[in-house]
N, CA and C of each residue as an Amber inpcrd file, in Angstrom:
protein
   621
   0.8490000  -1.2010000   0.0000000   0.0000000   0.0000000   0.0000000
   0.8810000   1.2460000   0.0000000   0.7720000   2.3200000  -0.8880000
   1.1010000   3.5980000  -0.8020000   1.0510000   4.2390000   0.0090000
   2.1410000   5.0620000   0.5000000   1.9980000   6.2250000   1.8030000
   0.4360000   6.2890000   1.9760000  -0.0660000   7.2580000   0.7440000
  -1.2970000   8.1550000   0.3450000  -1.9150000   7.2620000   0.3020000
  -2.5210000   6.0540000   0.3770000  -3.4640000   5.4420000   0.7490000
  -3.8460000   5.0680000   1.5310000  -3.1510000   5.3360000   2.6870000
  -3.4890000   5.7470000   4.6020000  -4.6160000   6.8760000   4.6630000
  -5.3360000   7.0290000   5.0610000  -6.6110000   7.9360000   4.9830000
  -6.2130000   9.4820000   5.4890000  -5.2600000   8.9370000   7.0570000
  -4.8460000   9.8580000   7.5300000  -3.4480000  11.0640000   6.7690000
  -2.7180000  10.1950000   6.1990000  -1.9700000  10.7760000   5.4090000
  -2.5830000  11.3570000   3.9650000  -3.4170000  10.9850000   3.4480000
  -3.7520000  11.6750000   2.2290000  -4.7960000  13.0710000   2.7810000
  -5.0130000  13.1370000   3.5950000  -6.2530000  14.1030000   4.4310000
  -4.8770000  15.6280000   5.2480000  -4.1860000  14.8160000   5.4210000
  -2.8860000  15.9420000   5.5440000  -1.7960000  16.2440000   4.0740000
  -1.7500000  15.5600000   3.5130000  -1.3950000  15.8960000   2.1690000
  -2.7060000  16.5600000   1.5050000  -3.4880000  16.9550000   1.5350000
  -4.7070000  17.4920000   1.1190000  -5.0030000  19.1100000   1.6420000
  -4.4170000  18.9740000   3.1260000  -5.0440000  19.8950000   3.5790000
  -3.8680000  21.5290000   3.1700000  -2.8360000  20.4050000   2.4750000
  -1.5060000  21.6430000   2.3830000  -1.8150000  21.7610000   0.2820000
  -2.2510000  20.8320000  -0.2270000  -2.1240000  20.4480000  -1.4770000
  -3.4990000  21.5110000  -2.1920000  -4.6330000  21.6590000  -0.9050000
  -5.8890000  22.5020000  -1.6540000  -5.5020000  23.8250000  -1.8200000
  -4.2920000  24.5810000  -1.1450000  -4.0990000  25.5400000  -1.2870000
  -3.7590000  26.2310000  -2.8180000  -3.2610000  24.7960000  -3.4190000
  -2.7330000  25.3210000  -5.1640000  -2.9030000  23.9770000  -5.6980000
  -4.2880000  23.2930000  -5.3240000  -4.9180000  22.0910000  -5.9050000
  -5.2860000  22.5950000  -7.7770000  -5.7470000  23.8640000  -7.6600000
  -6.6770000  23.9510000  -9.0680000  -5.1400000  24.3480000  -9.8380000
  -4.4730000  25.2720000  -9.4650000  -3.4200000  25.5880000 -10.3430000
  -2.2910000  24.4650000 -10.7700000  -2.5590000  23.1540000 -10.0810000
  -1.1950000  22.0830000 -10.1920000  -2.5420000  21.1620000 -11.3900000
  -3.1590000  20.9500000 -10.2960000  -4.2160000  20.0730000 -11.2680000
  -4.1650000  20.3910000 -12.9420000  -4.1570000  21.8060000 -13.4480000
  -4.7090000  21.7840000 -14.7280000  -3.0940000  20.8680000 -15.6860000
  -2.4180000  20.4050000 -15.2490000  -1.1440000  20.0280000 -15.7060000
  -1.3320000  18.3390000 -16.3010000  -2.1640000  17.6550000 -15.2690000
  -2.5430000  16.5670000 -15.7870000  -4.1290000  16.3070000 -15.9730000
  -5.1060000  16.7870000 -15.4640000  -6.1990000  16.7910000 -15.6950000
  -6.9960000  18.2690000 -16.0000000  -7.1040000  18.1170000 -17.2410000
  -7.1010000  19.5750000 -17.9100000  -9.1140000  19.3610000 -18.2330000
  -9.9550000  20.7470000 -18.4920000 -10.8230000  20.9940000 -19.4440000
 -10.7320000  19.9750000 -20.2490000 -10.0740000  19.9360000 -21.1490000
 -10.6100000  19.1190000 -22.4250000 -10.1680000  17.6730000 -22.4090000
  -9.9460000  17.1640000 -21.2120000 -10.3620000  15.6750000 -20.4760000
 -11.4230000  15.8420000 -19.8820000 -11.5670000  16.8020000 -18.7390000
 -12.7780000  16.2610000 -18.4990000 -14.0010000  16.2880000 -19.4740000
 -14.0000000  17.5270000 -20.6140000 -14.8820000  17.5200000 -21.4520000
 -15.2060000  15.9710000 -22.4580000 -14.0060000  15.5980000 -22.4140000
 -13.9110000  14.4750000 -22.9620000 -14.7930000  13.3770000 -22.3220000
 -14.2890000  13.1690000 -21.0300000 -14.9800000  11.9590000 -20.3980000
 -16.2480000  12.3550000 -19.9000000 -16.6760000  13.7160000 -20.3740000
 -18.1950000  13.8390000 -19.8760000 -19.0810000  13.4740000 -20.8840000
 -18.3850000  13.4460000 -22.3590000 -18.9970000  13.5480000 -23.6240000
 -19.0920000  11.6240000 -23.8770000 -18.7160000  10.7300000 -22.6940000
 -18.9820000   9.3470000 -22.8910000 -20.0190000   8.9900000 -21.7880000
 -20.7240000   9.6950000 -21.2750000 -22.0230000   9.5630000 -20.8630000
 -23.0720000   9.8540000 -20.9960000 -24.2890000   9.5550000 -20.3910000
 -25.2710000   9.4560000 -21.2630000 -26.3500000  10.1000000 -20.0570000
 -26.3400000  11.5530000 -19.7670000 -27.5410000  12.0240000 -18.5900000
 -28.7120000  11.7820000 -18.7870000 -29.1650000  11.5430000 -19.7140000
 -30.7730000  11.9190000 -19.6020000 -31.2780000  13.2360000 -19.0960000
 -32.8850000  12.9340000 -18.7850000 -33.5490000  14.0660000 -18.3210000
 -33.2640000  14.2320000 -17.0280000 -33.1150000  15.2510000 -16.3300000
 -33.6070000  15.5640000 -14.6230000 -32.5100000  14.5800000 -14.4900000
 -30.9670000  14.0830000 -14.3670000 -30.0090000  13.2320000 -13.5720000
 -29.4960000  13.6840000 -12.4790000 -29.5670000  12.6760000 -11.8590000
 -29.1960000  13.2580000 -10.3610000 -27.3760000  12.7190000 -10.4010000
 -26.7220000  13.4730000  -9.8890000 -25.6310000  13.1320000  -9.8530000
 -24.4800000  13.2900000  -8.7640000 -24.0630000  12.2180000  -8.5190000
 -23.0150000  11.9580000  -7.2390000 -21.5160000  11.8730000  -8.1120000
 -20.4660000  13.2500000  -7.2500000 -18.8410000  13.1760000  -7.4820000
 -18.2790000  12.6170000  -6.0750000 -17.7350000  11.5750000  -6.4040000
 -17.0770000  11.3610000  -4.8840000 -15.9770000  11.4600000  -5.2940000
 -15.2480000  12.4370000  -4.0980000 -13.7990000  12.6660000  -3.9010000
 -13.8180000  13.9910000  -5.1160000 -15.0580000  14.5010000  -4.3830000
 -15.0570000  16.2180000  -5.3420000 -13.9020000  16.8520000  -5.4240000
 -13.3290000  16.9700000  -4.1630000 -12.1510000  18.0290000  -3.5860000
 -12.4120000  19.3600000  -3.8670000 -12.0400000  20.1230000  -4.7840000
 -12.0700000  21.5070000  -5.0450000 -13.5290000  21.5490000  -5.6860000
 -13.5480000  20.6990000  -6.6840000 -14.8490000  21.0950000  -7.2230000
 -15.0050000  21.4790000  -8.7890000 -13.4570000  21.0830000  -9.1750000
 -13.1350000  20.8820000 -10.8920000 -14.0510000  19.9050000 -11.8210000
 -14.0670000  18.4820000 -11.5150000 -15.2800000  17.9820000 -12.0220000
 -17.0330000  18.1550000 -11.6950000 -16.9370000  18.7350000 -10.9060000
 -18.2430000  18.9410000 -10.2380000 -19.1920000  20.1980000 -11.0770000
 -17.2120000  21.0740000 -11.6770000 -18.2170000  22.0410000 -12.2460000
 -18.8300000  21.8230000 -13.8430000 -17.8470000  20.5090000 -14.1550000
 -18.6560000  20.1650000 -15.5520000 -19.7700000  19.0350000 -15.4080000
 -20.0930000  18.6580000 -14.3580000 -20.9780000  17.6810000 -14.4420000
 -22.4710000  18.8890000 -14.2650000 -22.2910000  19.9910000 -13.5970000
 -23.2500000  21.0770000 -13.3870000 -23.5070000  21.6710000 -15.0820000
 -22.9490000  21.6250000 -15.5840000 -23.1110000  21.8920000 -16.9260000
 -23.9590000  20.3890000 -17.7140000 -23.7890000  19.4150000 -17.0810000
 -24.8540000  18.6970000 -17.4970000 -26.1210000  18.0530000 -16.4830000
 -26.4180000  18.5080000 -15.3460000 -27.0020000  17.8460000 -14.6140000
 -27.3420000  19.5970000 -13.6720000 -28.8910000  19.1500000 -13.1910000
 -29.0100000  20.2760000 -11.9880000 -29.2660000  19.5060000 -10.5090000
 -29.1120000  18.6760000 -10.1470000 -28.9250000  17.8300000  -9.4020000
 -27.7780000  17.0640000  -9.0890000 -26.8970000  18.2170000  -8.5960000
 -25.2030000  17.4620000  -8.0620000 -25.0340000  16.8990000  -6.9240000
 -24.2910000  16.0340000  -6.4590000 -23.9580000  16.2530000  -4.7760000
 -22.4180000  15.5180000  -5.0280000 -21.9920000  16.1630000  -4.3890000
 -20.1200000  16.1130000  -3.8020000 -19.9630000  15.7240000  -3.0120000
 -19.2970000  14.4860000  -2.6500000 -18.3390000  14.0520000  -1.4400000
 -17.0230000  13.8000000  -1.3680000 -16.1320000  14.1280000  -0.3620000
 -14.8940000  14.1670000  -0.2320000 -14.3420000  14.1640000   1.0530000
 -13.6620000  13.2500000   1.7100000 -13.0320000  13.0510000   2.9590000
 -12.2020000  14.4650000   3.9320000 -11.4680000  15.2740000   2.4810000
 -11.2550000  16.7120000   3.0660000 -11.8300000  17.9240000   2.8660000
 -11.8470000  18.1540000   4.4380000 -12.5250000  19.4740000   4.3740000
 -12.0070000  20.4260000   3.6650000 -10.4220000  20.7000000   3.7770000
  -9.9100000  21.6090000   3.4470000 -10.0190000  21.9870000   1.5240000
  -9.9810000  20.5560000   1.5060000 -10.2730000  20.8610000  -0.5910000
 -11.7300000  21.0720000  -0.8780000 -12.8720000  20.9920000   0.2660000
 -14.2190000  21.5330000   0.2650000 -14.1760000  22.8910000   0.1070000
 -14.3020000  23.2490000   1.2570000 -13.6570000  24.5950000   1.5150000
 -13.7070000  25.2490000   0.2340000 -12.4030000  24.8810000  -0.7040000
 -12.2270000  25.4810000  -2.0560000 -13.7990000  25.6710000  -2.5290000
 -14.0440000  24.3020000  -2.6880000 -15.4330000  24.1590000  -3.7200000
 -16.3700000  24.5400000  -3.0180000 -16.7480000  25.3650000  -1.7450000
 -17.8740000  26.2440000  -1.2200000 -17.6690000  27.1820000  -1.8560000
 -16.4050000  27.5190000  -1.9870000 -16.4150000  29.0490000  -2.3770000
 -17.1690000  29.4080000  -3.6630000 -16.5870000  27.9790000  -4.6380000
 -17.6140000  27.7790000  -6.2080000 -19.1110000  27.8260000  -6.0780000
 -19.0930000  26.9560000  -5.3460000 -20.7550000  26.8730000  -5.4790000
 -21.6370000  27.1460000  -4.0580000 -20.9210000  27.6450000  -2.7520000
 -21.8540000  27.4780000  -1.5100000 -22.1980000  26.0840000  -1.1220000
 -22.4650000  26.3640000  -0.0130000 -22.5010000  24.5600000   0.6600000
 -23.6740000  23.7660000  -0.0420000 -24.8610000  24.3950000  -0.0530000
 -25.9600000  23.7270000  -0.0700000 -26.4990000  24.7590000  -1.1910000
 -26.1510000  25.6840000  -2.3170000 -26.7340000  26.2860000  -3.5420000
 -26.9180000  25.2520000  -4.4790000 -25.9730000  25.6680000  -5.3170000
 -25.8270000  24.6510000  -6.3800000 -25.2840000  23.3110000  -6.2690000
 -24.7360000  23.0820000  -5.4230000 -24.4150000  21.2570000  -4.7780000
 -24.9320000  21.1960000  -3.3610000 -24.8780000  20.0550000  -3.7280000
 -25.2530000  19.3910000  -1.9630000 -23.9270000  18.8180000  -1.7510000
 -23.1120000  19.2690000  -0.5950000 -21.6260000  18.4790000  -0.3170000
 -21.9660000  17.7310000   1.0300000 -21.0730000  16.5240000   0.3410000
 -20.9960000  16.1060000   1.8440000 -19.5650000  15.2770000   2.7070000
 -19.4140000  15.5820000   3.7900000 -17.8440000  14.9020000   3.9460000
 -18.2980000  13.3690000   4.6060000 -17.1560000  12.4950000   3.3320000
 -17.3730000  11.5470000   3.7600000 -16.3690000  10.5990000   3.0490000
 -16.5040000   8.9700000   3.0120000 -15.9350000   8.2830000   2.3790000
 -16.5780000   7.4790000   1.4250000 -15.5800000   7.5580000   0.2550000
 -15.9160000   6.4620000  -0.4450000 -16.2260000   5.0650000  -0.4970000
 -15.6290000   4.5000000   0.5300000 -15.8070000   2.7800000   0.7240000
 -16.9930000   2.6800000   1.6830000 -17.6510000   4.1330000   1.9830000
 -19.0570000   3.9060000   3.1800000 -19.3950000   4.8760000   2.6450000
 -20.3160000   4.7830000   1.0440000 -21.2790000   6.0670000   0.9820000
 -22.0490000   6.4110000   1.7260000 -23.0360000   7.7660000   2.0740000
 -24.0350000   7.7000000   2.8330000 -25.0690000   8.3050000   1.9510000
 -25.3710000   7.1630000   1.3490000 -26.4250000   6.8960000   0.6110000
 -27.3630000   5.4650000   0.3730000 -28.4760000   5.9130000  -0.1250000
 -29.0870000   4.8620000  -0.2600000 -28.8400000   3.7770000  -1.7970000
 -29.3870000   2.6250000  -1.9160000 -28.9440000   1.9360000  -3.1690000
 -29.6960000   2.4980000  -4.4420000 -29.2760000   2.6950000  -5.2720000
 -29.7650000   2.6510000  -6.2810000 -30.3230000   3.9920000  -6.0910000
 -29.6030000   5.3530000  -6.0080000 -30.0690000   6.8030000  -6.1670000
 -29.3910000   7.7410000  -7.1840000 -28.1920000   7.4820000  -7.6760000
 -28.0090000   8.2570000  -8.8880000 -28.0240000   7.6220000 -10.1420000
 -27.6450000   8.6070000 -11.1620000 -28.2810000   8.2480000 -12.3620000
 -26.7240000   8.1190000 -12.8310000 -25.8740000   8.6420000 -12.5410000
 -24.5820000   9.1190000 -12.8190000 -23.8000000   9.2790000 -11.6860000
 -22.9160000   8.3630000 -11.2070000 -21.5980000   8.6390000  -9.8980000
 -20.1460000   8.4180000 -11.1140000 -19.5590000   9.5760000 -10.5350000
 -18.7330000   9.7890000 -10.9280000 -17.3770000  10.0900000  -9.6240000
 -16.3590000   9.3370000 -10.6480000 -15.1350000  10.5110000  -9.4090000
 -14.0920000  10.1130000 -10.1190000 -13.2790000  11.6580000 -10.1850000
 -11.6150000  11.5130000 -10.9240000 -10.5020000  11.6120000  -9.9950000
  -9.5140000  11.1310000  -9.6790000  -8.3790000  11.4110000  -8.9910000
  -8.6270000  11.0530000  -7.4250000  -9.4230000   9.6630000  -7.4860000
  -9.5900000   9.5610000  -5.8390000  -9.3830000   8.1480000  -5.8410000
  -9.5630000   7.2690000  -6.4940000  -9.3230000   5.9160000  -6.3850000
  -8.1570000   5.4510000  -5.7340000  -7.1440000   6.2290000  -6.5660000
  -5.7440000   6.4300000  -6.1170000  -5.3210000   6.6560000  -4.5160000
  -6.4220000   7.0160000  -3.9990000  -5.7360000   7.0410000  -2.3750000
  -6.9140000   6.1940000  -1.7950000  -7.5120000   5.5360000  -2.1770000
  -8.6070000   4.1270000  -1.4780000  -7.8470000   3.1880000  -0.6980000
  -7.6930000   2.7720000   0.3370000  -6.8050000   1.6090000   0.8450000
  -7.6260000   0.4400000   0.6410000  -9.0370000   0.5530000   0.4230000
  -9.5950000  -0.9820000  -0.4770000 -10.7330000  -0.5200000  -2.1460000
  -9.7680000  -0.1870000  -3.1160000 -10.7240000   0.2360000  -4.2090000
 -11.2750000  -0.8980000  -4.3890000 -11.4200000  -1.9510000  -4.8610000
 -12.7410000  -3.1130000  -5.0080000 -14.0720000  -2.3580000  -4.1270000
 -13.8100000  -2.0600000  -2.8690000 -14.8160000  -1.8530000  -1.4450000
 -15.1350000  -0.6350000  -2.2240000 -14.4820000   0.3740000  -2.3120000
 -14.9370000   1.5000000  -3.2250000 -15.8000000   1.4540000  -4.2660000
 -15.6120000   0.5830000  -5.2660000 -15.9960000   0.7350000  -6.8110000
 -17.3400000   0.1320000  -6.3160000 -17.5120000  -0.8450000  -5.1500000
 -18.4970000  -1.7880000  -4.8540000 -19.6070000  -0.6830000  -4.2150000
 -19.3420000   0.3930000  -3.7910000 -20.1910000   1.1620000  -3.3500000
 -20.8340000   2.2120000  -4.2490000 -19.7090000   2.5550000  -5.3370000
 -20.2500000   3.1770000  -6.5470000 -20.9070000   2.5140000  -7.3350000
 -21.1280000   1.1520000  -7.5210000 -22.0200000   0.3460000  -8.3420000
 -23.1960000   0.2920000  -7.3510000 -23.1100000   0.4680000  -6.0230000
 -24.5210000   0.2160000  -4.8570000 -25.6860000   1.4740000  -5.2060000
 -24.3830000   2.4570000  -5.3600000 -25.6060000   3.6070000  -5.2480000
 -25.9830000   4.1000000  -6.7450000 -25.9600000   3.7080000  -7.4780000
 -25.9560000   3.8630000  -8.6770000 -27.3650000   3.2610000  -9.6170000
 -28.0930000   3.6830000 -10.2460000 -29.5260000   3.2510000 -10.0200000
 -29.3780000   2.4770000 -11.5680000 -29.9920000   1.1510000 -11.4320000
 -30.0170000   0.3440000 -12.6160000 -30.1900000   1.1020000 -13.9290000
 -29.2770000   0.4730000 -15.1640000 -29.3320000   1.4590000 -16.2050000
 -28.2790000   2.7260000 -16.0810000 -27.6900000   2.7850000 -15.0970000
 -27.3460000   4.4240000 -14.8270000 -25.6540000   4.2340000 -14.9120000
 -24.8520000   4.6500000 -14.8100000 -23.1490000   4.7380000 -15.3410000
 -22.2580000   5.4410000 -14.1190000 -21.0860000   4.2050000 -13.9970000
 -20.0870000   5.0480000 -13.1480000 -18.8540000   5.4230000 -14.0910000
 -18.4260000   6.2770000 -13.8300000 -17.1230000   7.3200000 -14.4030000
 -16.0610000   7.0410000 -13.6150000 -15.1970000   6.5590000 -13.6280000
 -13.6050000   6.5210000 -12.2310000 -12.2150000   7.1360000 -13.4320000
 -11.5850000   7.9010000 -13.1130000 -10.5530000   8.1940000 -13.3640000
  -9.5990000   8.2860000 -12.6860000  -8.3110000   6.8300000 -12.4770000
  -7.2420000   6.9310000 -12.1010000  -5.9930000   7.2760000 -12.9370000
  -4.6100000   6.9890000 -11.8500000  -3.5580000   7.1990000 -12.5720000
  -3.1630000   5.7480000 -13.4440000  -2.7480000   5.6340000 -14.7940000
  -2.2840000   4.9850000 -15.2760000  -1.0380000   4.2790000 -14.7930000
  -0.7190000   3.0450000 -14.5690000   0.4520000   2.5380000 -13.8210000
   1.3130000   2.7130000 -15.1920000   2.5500000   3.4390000 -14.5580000
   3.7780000   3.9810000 -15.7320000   4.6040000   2.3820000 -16.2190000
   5.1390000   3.0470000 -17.3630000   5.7910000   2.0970000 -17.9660000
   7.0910000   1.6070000 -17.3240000   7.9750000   2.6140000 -17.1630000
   9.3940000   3.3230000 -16.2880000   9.3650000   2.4050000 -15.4500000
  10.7900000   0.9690000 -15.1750000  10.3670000   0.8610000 -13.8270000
  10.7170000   1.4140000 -12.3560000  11.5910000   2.5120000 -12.8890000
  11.8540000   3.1590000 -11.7940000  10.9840000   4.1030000 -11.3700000
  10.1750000   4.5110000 -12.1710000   9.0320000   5.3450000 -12.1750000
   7.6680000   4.4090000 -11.4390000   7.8560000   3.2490000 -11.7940000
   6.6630000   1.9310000 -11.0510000   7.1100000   1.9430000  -9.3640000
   8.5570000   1.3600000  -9.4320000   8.9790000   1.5070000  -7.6820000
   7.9280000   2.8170000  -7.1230000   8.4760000   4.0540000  -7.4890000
   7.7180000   5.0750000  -7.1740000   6.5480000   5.1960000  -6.7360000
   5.8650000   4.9420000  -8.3220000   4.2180000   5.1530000  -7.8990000
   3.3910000   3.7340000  -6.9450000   4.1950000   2.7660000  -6.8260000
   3.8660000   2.0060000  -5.7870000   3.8060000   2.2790000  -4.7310000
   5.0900000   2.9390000  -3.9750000   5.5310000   3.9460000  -2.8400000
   4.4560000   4.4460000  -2.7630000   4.0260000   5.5340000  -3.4100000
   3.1290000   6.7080000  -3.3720000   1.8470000   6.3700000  -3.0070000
   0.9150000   5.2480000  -3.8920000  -0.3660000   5.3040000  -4.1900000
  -0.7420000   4.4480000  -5.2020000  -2.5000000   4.0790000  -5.5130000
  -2.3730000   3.1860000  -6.1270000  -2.6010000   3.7030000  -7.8240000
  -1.2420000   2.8210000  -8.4110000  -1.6130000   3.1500000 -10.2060000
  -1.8890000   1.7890000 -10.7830000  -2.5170000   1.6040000 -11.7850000
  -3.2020000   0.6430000 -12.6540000  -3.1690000   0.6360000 -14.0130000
  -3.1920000  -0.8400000 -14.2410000  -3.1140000  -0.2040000 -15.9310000
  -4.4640000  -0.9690000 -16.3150000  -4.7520000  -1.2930000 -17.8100000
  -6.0840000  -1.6030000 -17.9390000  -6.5670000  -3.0980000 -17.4440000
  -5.7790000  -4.0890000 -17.2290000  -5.5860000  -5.3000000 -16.5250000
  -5.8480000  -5.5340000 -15.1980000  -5.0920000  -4.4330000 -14.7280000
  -5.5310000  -3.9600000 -12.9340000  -7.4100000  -3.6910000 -13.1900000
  -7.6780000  -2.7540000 -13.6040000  -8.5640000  -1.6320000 -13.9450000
  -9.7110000  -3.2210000 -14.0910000  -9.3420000  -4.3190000 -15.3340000
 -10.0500000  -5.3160000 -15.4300000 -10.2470000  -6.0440000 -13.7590000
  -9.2810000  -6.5000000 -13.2940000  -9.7910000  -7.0710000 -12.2090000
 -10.0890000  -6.5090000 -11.2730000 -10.0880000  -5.0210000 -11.1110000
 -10.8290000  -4.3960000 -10.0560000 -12.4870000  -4.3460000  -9.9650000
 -12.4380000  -3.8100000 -10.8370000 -13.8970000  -3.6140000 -12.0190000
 -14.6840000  -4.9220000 -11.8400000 -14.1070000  -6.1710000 -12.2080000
 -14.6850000  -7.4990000 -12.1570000 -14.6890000  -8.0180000 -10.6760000
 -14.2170000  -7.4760000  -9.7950000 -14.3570000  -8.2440000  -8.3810000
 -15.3160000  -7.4350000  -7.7120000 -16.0710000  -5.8490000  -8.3170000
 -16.4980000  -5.2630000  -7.4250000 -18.1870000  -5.2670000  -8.0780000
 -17.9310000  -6.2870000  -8.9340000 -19.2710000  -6.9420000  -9.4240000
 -19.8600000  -6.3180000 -10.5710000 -18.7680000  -5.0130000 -11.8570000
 -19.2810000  -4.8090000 -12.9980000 -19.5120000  -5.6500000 -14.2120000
 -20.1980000  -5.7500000 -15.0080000 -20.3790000  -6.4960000 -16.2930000
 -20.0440000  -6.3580000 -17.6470000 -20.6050000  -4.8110000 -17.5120000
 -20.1390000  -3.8360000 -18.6540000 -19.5530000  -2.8040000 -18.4890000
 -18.0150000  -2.6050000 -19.0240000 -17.3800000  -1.3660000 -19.1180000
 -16.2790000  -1.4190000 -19.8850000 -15.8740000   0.1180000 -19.7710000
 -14.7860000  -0.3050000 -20.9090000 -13.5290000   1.2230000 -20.8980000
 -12.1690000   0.7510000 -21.2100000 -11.5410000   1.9900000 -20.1120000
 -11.0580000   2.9390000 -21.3760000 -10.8840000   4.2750000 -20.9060000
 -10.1200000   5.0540000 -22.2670000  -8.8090000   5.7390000 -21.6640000
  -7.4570000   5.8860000 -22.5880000  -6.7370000   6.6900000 -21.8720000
  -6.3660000   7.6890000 -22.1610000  -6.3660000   8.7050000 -21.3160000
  -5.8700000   9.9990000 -21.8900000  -5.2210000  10.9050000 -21.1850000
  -4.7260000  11.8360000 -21.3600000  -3.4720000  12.1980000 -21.3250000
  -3.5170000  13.6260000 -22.0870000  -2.9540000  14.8410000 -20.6720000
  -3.1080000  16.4660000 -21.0850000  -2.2670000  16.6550000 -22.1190000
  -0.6620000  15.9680000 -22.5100000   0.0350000  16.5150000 -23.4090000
   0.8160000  15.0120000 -23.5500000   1.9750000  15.1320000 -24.5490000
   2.9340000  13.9950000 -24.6300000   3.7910000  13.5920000 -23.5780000
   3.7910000  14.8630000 -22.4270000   5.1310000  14.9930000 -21.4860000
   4.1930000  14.1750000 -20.2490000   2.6600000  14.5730000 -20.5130000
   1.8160000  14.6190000 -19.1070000   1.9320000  12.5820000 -18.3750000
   1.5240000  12.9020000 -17.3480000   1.1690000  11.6370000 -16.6880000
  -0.0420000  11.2140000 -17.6370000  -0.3500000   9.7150000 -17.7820000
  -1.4670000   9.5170000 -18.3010000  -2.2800000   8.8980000 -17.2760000
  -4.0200000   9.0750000 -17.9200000  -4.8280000   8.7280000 -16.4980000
  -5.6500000   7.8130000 -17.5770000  -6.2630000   6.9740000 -16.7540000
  -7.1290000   6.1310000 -17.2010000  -8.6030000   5.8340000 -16.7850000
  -9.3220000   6.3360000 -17.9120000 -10.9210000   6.0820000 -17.5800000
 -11.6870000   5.1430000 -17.7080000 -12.2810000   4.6440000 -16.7760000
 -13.1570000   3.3550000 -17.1920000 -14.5720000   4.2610000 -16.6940000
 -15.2980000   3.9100000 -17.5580000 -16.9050000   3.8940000 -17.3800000
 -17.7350000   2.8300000 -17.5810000 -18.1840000   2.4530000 -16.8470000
 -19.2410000   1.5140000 -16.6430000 -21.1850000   1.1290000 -16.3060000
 -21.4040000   0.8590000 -16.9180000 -22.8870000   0.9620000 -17.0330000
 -23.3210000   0.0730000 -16.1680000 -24.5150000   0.3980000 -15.2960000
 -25.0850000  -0.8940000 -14.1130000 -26.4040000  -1.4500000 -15.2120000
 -26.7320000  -2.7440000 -15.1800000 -27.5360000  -3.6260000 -16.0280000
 -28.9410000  -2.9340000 -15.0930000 -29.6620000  -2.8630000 -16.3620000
 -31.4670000  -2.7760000 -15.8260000 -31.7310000  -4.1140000 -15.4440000
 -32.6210000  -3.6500000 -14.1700000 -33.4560000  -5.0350000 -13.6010000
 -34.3330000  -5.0730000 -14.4050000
């Protein structure tokens, strides 16, 4: 397990990291990724929609561009904080602090759960992904965007150290143990130099 996948350590790396979260962020997860991975789902009318591991509130603000029914969760306050300032606590999102591997939600309530850049500090993603497929209402699609496990293996030592990276094999048996059927991953990547991240989206089967 990665430093950053201690709860307590990624929540103090967070609380120093929200201060220049949006200005580091646009380096590997830019606009025209997320535009990208918003443009492989499918809202419908009236979607209600859950970001876990909002943090600042970067994906949250393009999912508001497709949905008027948001809600945000994220373990730190301090990268909340940021994203009150965007939207107010309870205006345009409903936030809430919490964890991913224990939503506090009921089964089968969004239409759309989404979350980018949080998997990566889960100390059990299966338990995670298993809760984003719980609350997720038959018919309806989860979004996860992690880090791509690097090629480099000195660059692998590393991101092992750090946190968890995956490549689409990982991504397969995570996905398949946390009980998906259908999905399928894309990768992409802000520039040639950038880290690459990897998206899987996945659709929950109608009863």
């Amino acid at each position: 397990m990665g430093i950053l996948e201690d709860k307590s350590n990624a929540r103090l790396f967070y609380k120093y990291l929200s201060k220049v979260y949006d200005r580091v962020n646009r380096f590997t997860w830019t606009e025209e990724m997320r535009a990208e991975a918003l443009s492989w789902l499918e809202f419908g009318d009236d979607p209600k929609v859950l970001d876990v591991g909002c943090g600042t509130g970067f994906a949250t603000e393009g999912l508001l561009e497709h949905a008027d029914d948001v809600h945000g969760l994220d373990q730190s306050v301090h990268q909340m904080e940021k994203a009150f300032e965007k939207f107010g606590k309870h205006d345009r999102v409903n936030f809430y602090r919490g964890d991913a591997e224990r939503l506090p939600f009921r089964d089968d309530t969004f239409d759309v759960v989404w979350s980018s850049g949080s998997i990566e500090y889960w100390p059990n993603p299966v338990e995670g992904l298993r809760e984003l497929r719980r609350v997720a209402k038959p018919g309806g699609q989860v979004l996860v965007v992690g880090p791509d496990y690097p090629h480099n293996p000195v660059l692998q030592r590393v991101a092992d150290a750090i946190m968890l990276f995956y490549d689409e094999d990982g991504a397969d048996r995570m996905f398949e143990a946390a009980g998906y059927e259908e999905f399928e991953h894309h990768i992409q990547r802000a520039s040639p130099q950038s880290p690459r991240a990897i998206t899987t989206v996945a659709r929950i089967p109608e009863e």
